[in-house]
Each structure stands twice: as structure tokens, then as C-alpha cells.
C-alpha positions, -999 to +999 in steps of 0.1 A: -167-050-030-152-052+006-127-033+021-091-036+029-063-022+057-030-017+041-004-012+062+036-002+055+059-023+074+089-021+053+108+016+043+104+034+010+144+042+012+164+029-017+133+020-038+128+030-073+106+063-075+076+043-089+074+025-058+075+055-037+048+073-057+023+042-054+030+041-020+020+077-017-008+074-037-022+049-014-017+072+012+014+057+033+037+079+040+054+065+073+065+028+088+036+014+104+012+039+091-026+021+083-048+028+055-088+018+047-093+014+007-121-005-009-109-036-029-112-025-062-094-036-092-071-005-092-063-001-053-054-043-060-035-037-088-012-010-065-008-034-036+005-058-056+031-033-069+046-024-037+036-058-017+070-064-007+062-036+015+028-035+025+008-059+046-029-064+040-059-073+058-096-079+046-123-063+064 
């Protein structure tokens, strides 16, 4: 599987908790902030939760 950057370029303020804790899971705490992950089916599956707020790039 390859590898993706996900990075947060919209706030976590005023977003239901779930969202907050998948964003924290992926390890985004802060605007801007940039993350490696390898595409698996269950780092997917959490970018498309929160993909409102996230941008992503393949590697």
C-alpha cells in the first residue's frame, strides 16, 4: 500500500466530538499541521470522516 500526507486546513472548533477525536487520532492537532500515514483501509476510512477538513496527498 502507498502512503499518504494528511494535512488540517480547516478548525476542529464547533465540530461534533467524534470529529475531533478522529482528527486526533490521526495525529492533527493544529491548522496546517502535516501527517505521513500508510493508505490502509482504516486510516481511509478516518479521512473520509473528517475530509471536510483535511486535505490529502499520495506519495
Amino acid at each position: 500500500m502507498g502512503k499518504i500526507i494528511v494535512k488540517q486546513v480547516r478548525s476542529k472548533i464547533r465540530r461534533p466530538k467524534d470529529q475531533k477525536r478522529t482528527l486526533e487520532a490521526l495525529g492533527l492537532r493544529k491548522m496546517n499541521q502535516e501527517v505521513e500515514h500508510e493508505a490502509t483501509p482504516q486510516i481511509l476510512g478516518m479521512v473520509n470522516k473528517v475530509k471536510h477538513l483535511v486535505s490529502v496527498k499520495e506519495i
